[in-house]
Each structure stands twice: as C-alpha cells, then as structure tokens.
C-alpha positions in Angstrom: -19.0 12.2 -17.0 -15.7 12.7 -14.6 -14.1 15.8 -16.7 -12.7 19.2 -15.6 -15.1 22.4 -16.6 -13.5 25.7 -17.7 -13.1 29.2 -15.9 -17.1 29.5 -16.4 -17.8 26.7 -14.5 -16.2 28.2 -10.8 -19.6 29.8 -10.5 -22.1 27.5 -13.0 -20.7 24.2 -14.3 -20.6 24.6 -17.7 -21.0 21.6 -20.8 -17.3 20.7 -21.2 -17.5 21.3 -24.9 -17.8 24.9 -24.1 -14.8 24.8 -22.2 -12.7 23.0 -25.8 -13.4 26.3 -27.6 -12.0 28.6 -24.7 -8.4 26.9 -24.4 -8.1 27.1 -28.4 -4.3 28.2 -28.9 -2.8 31.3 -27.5 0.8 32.3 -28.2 3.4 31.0 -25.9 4.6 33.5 -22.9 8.2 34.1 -23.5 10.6 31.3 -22.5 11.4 31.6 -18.9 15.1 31.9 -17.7 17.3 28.2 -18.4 17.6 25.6 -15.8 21.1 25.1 -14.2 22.9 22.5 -16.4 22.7 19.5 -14.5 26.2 18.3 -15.1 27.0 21.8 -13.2 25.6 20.9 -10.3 27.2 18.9 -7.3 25.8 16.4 -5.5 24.2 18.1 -2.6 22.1 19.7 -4.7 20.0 16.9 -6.2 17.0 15.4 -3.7 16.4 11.9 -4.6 12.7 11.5 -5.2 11.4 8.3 -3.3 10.2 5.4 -5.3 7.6 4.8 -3.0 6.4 8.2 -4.3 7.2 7.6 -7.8 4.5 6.6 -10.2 5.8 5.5 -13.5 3.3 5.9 -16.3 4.5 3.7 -20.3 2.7 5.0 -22.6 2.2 4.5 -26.5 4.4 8.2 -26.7 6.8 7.7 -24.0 7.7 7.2 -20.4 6.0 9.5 -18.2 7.2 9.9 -14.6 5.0 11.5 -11.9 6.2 12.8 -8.2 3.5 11.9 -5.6 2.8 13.7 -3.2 0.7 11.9 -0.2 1.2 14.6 2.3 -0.8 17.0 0.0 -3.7 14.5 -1.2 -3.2 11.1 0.9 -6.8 9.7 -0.4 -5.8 10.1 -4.1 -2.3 9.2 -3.5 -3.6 5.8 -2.0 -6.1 5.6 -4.9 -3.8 6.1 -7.6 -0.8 3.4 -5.9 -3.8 1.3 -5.3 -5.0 0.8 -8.9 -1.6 1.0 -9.8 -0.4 -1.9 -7.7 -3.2 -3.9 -9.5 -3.1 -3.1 -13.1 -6.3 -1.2 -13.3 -4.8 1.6 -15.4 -3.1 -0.9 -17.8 -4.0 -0.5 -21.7 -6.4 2.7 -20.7 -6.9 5.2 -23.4 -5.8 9.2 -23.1 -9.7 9.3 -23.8 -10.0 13.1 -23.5 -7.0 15.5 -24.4 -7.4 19.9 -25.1 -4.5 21.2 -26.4 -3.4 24.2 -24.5 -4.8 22.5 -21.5 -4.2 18.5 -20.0 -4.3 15.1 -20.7 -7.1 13.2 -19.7 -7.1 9.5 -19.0 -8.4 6.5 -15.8 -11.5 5.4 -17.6 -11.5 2.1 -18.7 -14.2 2.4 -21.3 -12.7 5.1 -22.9 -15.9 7.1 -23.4 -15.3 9.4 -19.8 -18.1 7.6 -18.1 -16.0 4.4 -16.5 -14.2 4.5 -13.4 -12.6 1.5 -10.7 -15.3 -0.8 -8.4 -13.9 1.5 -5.5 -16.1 4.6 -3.6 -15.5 7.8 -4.8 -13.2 10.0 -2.8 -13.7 13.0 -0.5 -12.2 16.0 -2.1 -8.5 17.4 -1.2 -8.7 20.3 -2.6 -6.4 21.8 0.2 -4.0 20.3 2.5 -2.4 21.7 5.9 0.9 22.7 6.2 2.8 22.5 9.4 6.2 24.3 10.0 8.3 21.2 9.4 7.3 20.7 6.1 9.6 21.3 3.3 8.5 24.5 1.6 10.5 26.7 -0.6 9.2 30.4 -1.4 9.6 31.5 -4.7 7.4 34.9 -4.1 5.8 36.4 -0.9 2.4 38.8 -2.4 0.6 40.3 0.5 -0.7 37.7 2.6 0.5 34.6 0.7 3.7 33.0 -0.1 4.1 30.8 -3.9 6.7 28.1 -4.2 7.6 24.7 -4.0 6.5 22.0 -1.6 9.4 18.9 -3.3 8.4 19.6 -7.1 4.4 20.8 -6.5 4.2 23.8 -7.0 2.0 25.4 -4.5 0.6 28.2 -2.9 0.1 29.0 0.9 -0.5 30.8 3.4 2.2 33.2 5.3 4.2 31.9 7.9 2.6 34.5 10.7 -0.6 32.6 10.3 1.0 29.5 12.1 0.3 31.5 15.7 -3.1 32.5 15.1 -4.8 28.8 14.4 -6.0 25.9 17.0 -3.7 22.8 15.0 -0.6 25.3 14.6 -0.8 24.6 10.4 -2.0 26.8 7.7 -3.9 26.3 4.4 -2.1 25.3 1.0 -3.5 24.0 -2.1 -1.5 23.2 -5.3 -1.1 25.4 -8.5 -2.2 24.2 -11.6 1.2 24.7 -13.6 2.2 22.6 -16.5 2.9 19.0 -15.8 0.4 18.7 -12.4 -1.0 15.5 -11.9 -5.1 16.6 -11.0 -8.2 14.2 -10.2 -11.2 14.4 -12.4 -14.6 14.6 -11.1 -18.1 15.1 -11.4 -20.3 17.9 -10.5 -19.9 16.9 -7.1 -17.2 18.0 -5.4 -16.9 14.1 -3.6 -17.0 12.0 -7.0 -13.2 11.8 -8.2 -12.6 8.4 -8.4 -10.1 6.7 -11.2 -9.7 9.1 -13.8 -7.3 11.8 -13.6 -5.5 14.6 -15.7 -2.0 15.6 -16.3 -1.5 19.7 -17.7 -0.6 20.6 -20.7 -0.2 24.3 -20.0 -0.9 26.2 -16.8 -4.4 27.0 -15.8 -4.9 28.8 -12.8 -8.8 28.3 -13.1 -8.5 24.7 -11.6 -6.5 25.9 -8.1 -8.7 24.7 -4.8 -11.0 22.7 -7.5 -9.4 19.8 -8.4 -7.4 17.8 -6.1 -3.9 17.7 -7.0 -2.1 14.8 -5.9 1.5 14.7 -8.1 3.9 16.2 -10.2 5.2 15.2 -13.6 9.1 15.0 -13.0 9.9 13.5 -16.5 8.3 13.3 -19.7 5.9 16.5 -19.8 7.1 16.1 -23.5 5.0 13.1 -23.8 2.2 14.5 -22.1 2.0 17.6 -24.8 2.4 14.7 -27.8 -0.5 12.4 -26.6 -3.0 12.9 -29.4 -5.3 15.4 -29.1 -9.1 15.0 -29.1 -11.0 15.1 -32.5 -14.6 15.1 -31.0 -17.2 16.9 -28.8 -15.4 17.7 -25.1 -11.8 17.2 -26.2 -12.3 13.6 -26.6 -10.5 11.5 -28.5 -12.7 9.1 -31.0 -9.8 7.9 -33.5 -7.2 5.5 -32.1 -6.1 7.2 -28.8 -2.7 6.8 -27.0 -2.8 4.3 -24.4 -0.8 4.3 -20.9 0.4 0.9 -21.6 1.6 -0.1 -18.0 1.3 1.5 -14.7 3.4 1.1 -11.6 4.9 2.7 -8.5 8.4 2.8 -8.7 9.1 0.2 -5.7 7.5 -2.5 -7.5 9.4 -2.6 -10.2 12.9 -5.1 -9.9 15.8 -2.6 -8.8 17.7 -2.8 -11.8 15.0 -1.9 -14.0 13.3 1.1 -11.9 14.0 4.3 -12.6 15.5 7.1 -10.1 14.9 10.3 -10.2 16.6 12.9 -8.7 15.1 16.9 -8.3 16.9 20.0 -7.5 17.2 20.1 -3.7 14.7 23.5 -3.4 16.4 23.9 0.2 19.9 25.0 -2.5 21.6 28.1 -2.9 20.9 26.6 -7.0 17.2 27.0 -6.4 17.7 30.7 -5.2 19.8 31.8 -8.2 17.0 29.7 -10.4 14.4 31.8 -8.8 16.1 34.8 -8.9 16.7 34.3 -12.7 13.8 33.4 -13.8 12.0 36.5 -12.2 14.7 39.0 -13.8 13.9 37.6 -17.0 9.9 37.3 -16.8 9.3 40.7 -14.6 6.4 41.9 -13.3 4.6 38.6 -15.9 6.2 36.4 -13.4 4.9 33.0 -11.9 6.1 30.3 -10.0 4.9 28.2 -12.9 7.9 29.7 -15.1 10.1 28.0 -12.9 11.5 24.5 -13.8 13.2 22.5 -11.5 16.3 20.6 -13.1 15.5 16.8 -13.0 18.2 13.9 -13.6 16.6 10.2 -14.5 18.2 6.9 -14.4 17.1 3.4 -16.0 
C-alpha cells in the first residue's frame, strides 16, 4: 500500500494504523503573527505564480490550488502534470485522511493499493541548490539556513558550503509544513508513483522522506475539511470526497484559469512578516508559522 509511516517508521517501518493513533489531536500552537493585508500591499510586492506551475485540484469541498515546484522534484512534477494533462486523477477519492496530519488521495481504486500504468519514480527526497536560485532565509541555526524557495518552504544548507563542493550547489530538501504537496510510497524508497498527500498540520517527521514536489497556495481550508478516515490506517470507507477534476493551470481557457499571485519573498513585506512572526512565536519559532499572503483570481 503507497502510504506515509509515522515518526517510528524513520528507523523500522511501522503498520500505518499505528501511526492513526499517534497524530490523535493535540492543542493548536498559538496563532502566529497576521499576514500583511493584501490590499496594503503594492504591486511590486506580489510574484505572479506561473500557470505552467500551477496545479488546480476541484474537489467535492472546494478549489484547491497547488504551487509546483519542478526545480525541487522535476520527476514528480512531470508525473503529477502528466496524469493531470490526461485525466487520470479525475473523480479519485481522498481515500485516506488523519486528522492532525494530511490528505491522502491518487489511487484510483480507492482502497491505497492502485496507482497509474506508468514506472514508479526514483525518489527526490533532496534537490541541489545553486546560487541563482531564489531563496529567502527566514532563520540561519548553526550550519543551516530555513526559508522559502517561491512558497516551499525549505531547509538548506549555508551559503559557505557553495565553495567547498565539485557542482558549486548545496543540499536542500523541503519542510513538511501545513499545506505541502508530498508523494506517497511504499517501503521502498523508489515506488512513489500516482498517489500523493497534501498536510494537514506540520510534521517534521516526513523531511528527506517523502518527496515534496508543491505547495498548497489556496484552499488549505479545503484540505483540513476533506472528510476524515473512519477505518483502519486513516482510511476513508463511507462516501469519501472526491477531487472531481484535475488540471494545470495552462490548459484551462484564459478566461476561466485562475491566477495566483504570492508575496514576492525577495520584499522588504516578507522581512517585516518574518520578523513578526518570530517576535510573536519566540524561541517556539518555525518557518512553518510563516504564511505567505496569497491573492487569487477567476
């Protein structure tokens, strides 16, 4: 069964069902500092999300709009536009959701055993960042800087590292903060394939595990309304939500896609965001506090 094993299952992959009593229901961390308005903010400081990169996701709760990010994962990425492009993920159940942890769906038998005709895919656990790549630091701990590569939020590691490898680039894998778009797999490390996983809530446990591949820009909402499993492993045996149609955001007529547009995190807005929301967390602090404003049209 593709599925995503709990904190146990970093050293011994452990039944899934163990991992639906661990993530039961903790209290919320305090609310983290408020976004800028977005009628506040000018013009400069939006980044317009391209719909190349933009995977819109109907569902029976909602729109759901998801940032891809092909520098960071370009085998998933390709995957996911590819079944996209040909209605694979049409009419597919949200066949396995946790509550205080993601949203499971990409199998089209519903029962977490189903997947597309296509090979699995070789992990991407990490990626390699060069200097020219857009990254914003929200924190710099000892030997590692947190932030934002577009709306991912990511870790990495420091600049200074660039000088001492052969290709120039340095590790950097995404976080695991609410909203992250994440590949399910088997035991293997090599066996994602069709199904994949949006989060509910952060869960660190998942970091260089899982391959990341997007972010949700738009309708985390929906993903934390999406029927929550009734069965064994988080599934869902009673009438699950459906993603009713899947497309990328180019194929859809002009005057019906959507745009999106992010908080530019190259803004003097995305400092003073930063800056806030560490004053009001303190030393509990973590990137995934941060929200990045988000404006949608159509």
């Amino acid at each position: 069964m593709k599925t995503i094993t709990g904190l146990a299952a970093l050293l011994a992959l452990i039944p899934a069902s163990a991992l639906a009593q661990d993530v039961g229901g903790p209290p919320p961390p305090p609310a983290p500092a408020a976004a800028p308005a977005a009628a506040a903010m000018a013009a400069s400081e939006w980044r317009a999300v391209p719909a190349e990169n933009l995977l819109v996701i109907d569902t029976t709760r909602g729109r759901i709009l998801v940032e891809l990010t092909p520098e960071v994962a370009p085998l998933h990425v390709e995957r996911i536009k590819l079944l996209a492009r040909r209605g694979f993920y049409d009419n597919t159940p949200w066949h396995r959701v946790i509550d205080w942890f993601m949203a499971q769906t990409g199998d089209p038998l519903g029962n977490g055993e189903g997947q597309s005709p296509y090979p699995d895919l070789k992990a991407e656990f990490t990626f390699r960042r060069d200097p020219t790549m857009p990254f914003a630091s929200a924190a710099e701990p000892t030997g590692a800087r947190v932030g934002f590569f577009h709306s991912l939020p990511v870790q990495t590691q420091p600049d200074s590292a660039f000088a001492l490898t052969g290709d120039g680039k340095v590790h950097g894998w995404g976080l695991y903060c609410p909203g992250v778009a994440g590949m399910a797999r088997d035991e293997g490390n090599d066996t994602a394939n069709s199904q994949f996983f949006l989060m509910r809530q952060a869960y660190p446990a998942l970091d260089k595990r899982y391959t990341v591949w997007g972010m949700t820009v738009s309708g985390l909402d929906v993903v934390r309304t999406l029927r929550v499993g009734d069965g064994d492993n988080g599934m869902v045996t009673a009438d699950p939500d459906r993603m009713t149609r899947v497309r990328v955001a180019a194929d859809i007529p002009e005057v019906e896609r959507p745009g999106v547009q992010v908080l530019a995190t190259d803004s003097p807005r995305f400092r003073t965001l930063v800056d806030e929301t560490r004053a009001a967390r303190g030393a509990d602090f973590s990137v995934c506090d941060v929200t990045l404003p988000v404006q949608v049209v159509n």
